[in-house]
RODO-2510 file (C-alpha; in nm, 4 decimals, decimal comma):
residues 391
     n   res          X          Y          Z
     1     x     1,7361    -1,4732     1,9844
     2     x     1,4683    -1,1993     2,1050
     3     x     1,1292    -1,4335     2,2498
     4     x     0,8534    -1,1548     2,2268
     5     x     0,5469    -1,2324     2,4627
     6     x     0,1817    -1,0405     2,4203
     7     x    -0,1838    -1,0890     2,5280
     8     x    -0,2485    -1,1590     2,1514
     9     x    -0,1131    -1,2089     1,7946
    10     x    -0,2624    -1,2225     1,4693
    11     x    -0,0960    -1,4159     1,1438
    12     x    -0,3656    -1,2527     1,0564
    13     x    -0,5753    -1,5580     0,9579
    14     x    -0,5726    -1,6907     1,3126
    15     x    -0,5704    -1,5621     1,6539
    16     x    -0,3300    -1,6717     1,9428
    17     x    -0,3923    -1,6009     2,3408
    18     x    -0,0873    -1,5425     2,5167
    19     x     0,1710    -1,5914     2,2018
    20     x     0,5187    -1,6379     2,1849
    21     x     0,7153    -1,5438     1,8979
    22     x     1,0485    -1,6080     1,8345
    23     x     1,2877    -1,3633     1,6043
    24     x     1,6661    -1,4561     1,5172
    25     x     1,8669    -1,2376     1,2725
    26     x     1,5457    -1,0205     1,1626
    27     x     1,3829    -1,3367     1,0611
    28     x     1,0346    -1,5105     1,2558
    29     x     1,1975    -1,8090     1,4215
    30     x     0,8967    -1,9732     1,5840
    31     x     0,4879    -1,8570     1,6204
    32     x     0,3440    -2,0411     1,8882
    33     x     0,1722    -1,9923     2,2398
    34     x     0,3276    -2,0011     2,5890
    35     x     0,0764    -2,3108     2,6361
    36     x     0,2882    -2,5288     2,3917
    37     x     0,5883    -2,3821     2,4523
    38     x     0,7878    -2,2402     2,7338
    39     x     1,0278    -1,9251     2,6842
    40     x     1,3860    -2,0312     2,6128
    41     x     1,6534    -1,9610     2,7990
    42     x     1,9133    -1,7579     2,7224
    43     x     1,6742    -1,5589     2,4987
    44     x     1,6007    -1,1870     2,5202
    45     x     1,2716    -1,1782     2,6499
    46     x     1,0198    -0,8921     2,5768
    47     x     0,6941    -0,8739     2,7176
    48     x     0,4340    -0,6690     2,5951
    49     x     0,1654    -0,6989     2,8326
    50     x    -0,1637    -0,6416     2,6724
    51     x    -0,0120    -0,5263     2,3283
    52     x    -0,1099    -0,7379     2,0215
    53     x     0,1401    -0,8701     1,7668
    54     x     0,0655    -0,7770     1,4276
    55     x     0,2312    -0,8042     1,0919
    56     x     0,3714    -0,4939     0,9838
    57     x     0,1602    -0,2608     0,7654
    58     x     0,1641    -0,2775     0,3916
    59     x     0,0993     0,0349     0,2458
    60     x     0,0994    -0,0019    -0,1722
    61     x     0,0251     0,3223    -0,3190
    62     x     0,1916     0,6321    -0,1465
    63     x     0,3282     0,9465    -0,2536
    64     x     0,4859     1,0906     0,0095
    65     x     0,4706     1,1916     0,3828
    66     x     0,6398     1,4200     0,6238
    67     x     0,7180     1,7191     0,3548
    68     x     0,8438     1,4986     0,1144
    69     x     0,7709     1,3005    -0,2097
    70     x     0,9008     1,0179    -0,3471
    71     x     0,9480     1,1469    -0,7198
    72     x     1,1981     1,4358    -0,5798
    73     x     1,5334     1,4208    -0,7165
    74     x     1,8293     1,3361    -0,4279
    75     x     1,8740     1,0923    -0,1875
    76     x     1,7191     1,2372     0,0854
    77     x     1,3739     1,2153     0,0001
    78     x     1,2502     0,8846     0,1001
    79     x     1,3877     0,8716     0,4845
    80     x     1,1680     1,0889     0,6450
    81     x     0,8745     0,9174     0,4157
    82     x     1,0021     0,5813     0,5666
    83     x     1,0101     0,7030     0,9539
    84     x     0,7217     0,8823     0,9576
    85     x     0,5119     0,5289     0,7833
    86     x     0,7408     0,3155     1,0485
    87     x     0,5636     0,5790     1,3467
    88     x     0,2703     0,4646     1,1820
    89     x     0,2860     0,0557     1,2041
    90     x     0,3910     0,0452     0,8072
    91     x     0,6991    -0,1729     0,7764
    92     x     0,7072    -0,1453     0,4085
    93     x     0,5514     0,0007     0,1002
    94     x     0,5921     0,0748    -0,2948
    95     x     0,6588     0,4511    -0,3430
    96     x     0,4032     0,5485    -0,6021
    97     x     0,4897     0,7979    -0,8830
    98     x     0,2398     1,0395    -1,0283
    99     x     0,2374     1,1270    -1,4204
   100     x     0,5056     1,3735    -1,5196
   101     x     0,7071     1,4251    -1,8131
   102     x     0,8333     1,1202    -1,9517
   103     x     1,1963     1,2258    -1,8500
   104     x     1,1346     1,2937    -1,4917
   105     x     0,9369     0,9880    -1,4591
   106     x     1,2492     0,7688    -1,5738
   107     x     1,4942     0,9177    -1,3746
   108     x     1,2418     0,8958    -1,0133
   109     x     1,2493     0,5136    -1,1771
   110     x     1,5967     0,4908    -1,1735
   111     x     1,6307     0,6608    -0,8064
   112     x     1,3723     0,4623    -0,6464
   113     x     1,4749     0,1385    -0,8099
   114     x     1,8254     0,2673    -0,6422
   115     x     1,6495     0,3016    -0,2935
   116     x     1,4999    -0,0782    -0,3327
   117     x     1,8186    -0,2512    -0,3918
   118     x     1,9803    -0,0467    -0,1420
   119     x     1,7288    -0,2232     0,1194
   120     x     1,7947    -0,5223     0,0022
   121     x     2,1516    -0,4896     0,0551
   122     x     2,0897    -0,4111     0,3829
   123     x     1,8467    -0,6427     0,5677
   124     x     1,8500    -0,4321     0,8654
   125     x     1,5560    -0,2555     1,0074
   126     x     1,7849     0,0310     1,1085
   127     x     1,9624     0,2836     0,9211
   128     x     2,3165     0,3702     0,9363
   129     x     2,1731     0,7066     1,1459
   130     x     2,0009     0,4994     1,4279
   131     x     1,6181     0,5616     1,2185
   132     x     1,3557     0,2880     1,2176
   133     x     1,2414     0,3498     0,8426
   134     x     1,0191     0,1156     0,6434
   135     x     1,1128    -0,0455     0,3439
   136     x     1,0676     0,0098    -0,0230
   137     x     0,9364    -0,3236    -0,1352
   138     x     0,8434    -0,2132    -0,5179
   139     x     0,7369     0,0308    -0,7524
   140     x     0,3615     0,1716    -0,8682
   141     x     0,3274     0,3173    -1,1564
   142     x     0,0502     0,5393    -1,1505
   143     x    -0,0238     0,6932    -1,4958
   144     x     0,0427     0,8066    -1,7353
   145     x    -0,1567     0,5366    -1,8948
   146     x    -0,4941     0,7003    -1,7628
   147     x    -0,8171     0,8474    -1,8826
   148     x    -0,8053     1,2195    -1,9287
   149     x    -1,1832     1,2428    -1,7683
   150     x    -1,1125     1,0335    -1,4580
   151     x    -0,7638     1,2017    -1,4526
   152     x    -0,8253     1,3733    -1,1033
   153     x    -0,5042     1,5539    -1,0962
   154     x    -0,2683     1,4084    -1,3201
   155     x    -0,1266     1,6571    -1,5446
   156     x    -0,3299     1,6557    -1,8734
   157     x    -0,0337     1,7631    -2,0988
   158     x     0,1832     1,4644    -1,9837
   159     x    -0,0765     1,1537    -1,9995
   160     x     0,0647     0,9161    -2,2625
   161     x    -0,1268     0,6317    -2,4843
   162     x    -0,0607     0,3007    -2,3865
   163     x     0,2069     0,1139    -2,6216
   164     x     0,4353    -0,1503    -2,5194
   165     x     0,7420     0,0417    -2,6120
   166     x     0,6334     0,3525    -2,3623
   167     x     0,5821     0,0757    -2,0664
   168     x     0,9162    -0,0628    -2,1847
   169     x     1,0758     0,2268    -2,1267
   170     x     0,9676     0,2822    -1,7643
   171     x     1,0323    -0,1116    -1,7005
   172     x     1,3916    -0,0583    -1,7983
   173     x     1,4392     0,2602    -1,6369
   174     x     1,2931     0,1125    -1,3012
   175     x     1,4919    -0,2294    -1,3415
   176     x     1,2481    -0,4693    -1,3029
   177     x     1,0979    -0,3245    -0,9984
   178     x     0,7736    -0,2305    -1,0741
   179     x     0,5243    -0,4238    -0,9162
   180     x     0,1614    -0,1989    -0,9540
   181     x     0,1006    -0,0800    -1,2441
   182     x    -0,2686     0,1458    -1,2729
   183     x    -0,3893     0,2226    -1,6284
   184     x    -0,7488     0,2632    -1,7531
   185     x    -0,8617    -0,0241    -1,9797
   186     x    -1,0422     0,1458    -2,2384
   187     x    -0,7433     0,3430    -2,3559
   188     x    -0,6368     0,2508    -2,7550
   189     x    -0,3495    -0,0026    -2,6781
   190     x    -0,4458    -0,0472    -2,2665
   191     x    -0,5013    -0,5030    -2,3490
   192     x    -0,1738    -0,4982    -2,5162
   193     x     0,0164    -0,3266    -2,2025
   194     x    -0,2176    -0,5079    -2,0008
   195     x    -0,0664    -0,8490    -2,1506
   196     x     0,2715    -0,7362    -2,1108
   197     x     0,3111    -0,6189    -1,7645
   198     x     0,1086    -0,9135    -1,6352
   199     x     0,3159    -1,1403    -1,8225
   200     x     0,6173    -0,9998    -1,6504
   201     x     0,4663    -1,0228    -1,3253
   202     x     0,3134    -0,6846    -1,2964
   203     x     0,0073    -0,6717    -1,0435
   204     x    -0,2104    -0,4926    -1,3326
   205     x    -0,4317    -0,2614    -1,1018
   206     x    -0,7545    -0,0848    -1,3416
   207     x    -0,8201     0,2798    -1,2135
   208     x    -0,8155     0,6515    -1,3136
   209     x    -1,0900     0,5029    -1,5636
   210     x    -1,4067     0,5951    -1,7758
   211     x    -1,4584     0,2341    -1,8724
   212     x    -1,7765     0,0458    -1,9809
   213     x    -1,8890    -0,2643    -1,8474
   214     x    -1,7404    -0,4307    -2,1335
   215     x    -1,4292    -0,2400    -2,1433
   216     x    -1,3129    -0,3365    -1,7767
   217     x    -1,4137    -0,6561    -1,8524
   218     x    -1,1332    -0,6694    -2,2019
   219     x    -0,8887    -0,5375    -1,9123
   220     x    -0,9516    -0,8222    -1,6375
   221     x    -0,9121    -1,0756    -1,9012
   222     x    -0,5796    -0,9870    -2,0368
   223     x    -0,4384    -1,0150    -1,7210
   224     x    -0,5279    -0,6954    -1,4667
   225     x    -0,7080    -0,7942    -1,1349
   226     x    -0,7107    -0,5347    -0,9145
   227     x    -0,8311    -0,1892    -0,9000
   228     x    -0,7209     0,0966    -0,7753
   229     x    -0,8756     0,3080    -0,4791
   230     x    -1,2291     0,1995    -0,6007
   231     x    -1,4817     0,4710    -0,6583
   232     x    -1,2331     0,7490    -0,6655
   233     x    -1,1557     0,8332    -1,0434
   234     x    -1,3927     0,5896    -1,1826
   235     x    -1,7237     0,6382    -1,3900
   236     x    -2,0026     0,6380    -1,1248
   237     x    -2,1902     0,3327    -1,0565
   238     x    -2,5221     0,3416    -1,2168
   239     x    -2,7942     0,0804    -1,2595
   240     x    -2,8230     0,0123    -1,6148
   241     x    -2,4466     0,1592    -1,6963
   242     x    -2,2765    -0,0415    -1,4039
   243     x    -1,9298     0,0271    -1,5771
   244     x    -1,6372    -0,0400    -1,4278
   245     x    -1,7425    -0,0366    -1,0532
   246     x    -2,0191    -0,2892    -1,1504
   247     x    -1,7468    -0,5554    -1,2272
   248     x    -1,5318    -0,4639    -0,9409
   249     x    -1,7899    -0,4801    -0,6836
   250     x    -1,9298    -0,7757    -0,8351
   251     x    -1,6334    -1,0307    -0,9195
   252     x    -1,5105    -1,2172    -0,6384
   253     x    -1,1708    -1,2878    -0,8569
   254     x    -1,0989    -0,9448    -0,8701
   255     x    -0,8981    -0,7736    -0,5613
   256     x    -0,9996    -0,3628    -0,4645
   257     x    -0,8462    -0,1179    -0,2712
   258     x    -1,0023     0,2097    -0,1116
   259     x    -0,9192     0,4911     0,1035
   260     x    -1,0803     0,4473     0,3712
   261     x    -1,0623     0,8358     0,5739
   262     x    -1,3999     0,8994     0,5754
   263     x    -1,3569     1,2342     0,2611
   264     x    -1,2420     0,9966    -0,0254
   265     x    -1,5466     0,7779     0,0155
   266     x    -1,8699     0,8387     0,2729
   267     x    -1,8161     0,5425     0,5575
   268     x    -2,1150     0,3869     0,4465
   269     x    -1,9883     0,3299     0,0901
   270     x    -1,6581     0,1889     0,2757
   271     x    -1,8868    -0,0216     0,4678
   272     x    -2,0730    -0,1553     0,1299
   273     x    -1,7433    -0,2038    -0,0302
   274     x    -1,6493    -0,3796     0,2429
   275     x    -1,9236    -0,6248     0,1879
   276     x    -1,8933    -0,6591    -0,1453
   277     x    -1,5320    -0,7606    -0,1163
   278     x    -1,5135    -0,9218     0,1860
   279     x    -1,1976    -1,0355     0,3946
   280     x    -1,0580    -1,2017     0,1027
   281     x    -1,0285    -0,9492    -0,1262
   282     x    -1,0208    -0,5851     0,0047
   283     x    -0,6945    -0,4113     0,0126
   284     x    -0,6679    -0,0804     0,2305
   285     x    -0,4103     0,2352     0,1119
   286     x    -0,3573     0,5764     0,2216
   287     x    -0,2511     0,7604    -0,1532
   288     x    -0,0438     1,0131     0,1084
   289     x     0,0846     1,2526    -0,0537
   290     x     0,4137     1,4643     0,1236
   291     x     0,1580     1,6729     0,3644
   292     x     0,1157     1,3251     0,6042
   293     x     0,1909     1,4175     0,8908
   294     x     0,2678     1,7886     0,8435
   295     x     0,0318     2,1094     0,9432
   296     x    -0,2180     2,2681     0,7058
   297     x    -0,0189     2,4288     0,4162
   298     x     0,1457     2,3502     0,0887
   299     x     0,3268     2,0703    -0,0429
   300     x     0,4645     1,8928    -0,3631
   301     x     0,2857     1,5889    -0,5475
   302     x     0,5333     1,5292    -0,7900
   303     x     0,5713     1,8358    -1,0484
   304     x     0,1874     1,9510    -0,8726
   305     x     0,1609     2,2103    -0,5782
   306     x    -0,1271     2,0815    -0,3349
   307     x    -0,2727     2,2541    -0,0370
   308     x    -0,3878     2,1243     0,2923
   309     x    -0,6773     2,2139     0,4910
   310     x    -0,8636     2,0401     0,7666
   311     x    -0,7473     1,7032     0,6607
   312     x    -0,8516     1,7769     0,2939
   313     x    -0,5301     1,7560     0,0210
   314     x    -0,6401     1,9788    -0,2647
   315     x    -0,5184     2,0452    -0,6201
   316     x    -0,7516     2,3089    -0,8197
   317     x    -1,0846     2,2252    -0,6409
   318     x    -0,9974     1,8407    -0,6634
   319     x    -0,8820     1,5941    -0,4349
   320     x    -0,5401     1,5429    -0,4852
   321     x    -0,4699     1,2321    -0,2673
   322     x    -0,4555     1,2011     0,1014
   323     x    -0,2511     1,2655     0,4500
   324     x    -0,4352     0,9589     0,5948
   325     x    -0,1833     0,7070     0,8141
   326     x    -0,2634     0,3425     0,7583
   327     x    -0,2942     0,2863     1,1302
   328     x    -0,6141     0,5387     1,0780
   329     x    -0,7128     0,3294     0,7678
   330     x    -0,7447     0,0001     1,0232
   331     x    -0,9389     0,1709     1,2953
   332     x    -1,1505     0,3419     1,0474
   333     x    -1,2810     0,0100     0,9137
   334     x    -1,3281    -0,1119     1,2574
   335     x    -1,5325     0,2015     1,3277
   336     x    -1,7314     0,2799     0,9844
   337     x    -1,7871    -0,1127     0,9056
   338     x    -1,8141    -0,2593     1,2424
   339     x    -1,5168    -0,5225     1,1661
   340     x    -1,3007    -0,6448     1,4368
   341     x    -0,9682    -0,5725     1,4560
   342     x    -0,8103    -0,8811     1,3333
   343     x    -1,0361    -0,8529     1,0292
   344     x    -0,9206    -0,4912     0,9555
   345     x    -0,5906    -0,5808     1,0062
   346     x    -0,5502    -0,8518     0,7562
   347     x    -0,6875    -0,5796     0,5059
   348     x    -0,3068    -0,4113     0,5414
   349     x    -0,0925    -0,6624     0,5481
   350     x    -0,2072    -1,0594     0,4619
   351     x    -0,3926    -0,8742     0,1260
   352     x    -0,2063    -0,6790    -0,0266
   353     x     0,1215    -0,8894     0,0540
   354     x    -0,0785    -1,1488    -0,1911
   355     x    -0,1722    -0,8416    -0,4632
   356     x     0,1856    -0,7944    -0,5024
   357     x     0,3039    -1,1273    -0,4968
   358     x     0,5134    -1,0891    -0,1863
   359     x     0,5537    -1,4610    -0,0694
   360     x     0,6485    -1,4250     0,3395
   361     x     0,4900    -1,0769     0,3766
   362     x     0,2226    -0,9984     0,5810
   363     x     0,1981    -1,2815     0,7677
   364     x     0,3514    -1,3857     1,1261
   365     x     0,4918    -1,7378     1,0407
   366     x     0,8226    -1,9389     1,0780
   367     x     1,0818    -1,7943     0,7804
   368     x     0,8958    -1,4807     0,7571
   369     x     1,1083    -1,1212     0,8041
   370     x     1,0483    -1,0116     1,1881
   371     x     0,8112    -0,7079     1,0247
   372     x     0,5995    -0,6524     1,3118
   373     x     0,3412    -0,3788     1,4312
   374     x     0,2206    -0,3569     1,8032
   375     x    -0,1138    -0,2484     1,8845
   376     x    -0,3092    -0,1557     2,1686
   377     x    -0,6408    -0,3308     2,2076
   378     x    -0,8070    -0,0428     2,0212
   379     x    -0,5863    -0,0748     1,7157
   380     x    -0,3207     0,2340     1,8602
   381     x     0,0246     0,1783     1,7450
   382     x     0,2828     0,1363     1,9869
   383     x     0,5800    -0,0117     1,7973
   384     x     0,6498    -0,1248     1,5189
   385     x     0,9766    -0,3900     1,4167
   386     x     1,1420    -0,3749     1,0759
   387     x     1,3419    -0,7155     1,0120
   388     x     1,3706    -0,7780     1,4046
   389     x     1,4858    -0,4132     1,4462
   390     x     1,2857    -0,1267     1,7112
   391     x     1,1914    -0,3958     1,9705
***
């Protein structure tokens, strides 16, 4: 048994002074405070001074990181995805594909439902090499069910309509494991997918959309309720054509994520997102793309050549998702909203942990997997523990 002792630790509802966590076999043991309980003996014990205890990061639309992306063909793809997000507090995540033709999207379905079984075989935190990698928790689907205005980048030729057979397909290919699926609501056949994938307990996420008021509206009640990063890809917010933005902002039933870098969205609009969602409901991603963590230059988003500049990931004078780190994302909201930390933290691990329906993740409680993240005061990683494993 490893007893792990901090200045802090968030669940992340609640905050504890002077914790004391217990981890046995990669799994939480005990959450309490050295007040109410003393350190047991024969235990490993690991202090971390003034470090705070954190759940680890949940990051649940990514494309790829340190030169790579997750739709490449071969096995060695995701590792150096998963150890540069585990350098970044992320403990796991649901590689995100990008619309392609309909044969390369089945068989990245097929490989990265391979990669999630594989980690659940193996409940370490460590790979046979030694590596501290995050997990692969699930699949998004993003496209090809999308609007060919609010496209940003998705390849025009290979955007499909929405039919239940199509989303079949991709279910079947990806056994089971999708768990995000994004798709614009005003689409001829978008309700009926809608219905299908929330009846098989899809998170139904509305983005890449041109949608009415009334058309986002036909897509929350058939079963979607979330959207995805909110402002990017959507028909503008206006006041007497609110559209889809003015339900998302506006529905305190409906979940929202953003990327929250500061060139996506202006900090004040994360700020007023931020209020209009609240604690509850606001999810934080990065949409990396395979230049995280990499210099300026060019990279792969799926079958799409992007090119980095001064933090900016662009595809043909668009933005072509992101190289922002979710430990950035966290500090950003504590700088552009004025949060706290606890608050920003919940926004990357408590909430989306409850988008996806992932009972026991992000949260620091008895039976929970040892994912951990520890931070400095100011929100800095300095470890991070996948299923007990890196402390």
């Amino acid at each position: 048994m490893i007893a792990i002792t901090a200045t802090a630790l968030f669940t992340p509802l609640d905050r504890i002074e002077q914790p004391l966590l217990l981890v046995e076999d990669g799994i939480i043991a005990d959450v309490t405070s050295r007040a109410r309980r003393e350190v047991p003996r024969h235990c490993r014990a690991v202090d971390l001074e003034d470090g705070i205890l954190a759940p680890g990061f949940i990051d649940i639309h990514i494309h790829g990181g340190g030169g790579r992306d997750v739709m490449e063909a071969g096995a060695d793809a995701l590792p150096p995805i998963e150890r540069l997000l585990a350098a970044h507090g992320v403990s796991s995540y649901f590689p995100t594909t990008v619309t392609a033709p309909m044969d390369a999207t089945l068989s990245a379905l097929a490989r990265l439902a391979d990669a999630i079984e594989a980690a659940e075989r193996n409940q370490q935190g460590f790979d046979r090499s030694g590596d501290l990698r995050a997990r692969p928790l699930g699949i998004h689907l993003e496209g090809p069910f999308i609007s060919h205005s609010r496209r940003g980048v998705h390849p025009p030729e290979n955007l499909l309509i929405p039919s239940v057979a199509a989303f079949d397909r991709f279910w079947q290919a990806a056994r089971g494991h999708i768990r995000v699926l994004t798709i614009a609501p005003e689409l001829a056949g978008a309700v009926e997918v809608i219905a299908e994938a929330s009846a098989r307990g899809v998170c139904v996420s509305l983005g890449h959309s041109d949608a009415d008021l009334s058309a986002a509206r036909a897509g929350f009640a058939a079963g979607a309720r979330h959207a995805t990063h909110t402002f990017n890809a959507m028909r503008p917010l206006d006041h007497r054509d609110p559209g889809i933005l003015g339900e998302v902002l506006t529905d305190s039933r409906l979940s929202a994520d953003i990327i929250a870098d500061g060139i996506h969205i202006d900090p004040v609009i994360v700020e007023l997102f931020l209020r209009a969602k609240g604690p509850d409901a606001a999810v934080l991603i990065t949409d990396a793309t395979a230049a995280t963590g990499m210099p300026d230059g060019r990279y792969r988003l799926g079958s799409l050549e992007v090119e980095v500049k001064d933090g900016r990931c662009m595809a043909g004078g668009k933005l072509a998702g992101s190289v922002l780190t979710m430990d950035r994302a966290v500090r950003n909201v504590v700088q552009f909203a004025r949060w706290d930390l606890q608050q920003a933290v919940r926004l990357a691990t408590l909430n989306p942990a409850r988008v996806t329906g992932m009972k026991k993740s992000g949260v620091l409680e008895a039976g929970a997997p040892a994912d951990l993240v520890v931070l400095s005061p100011s929100g800095e990683v300095r470890n991070t523990v996948v299923r007990g494993a890196g402390i």
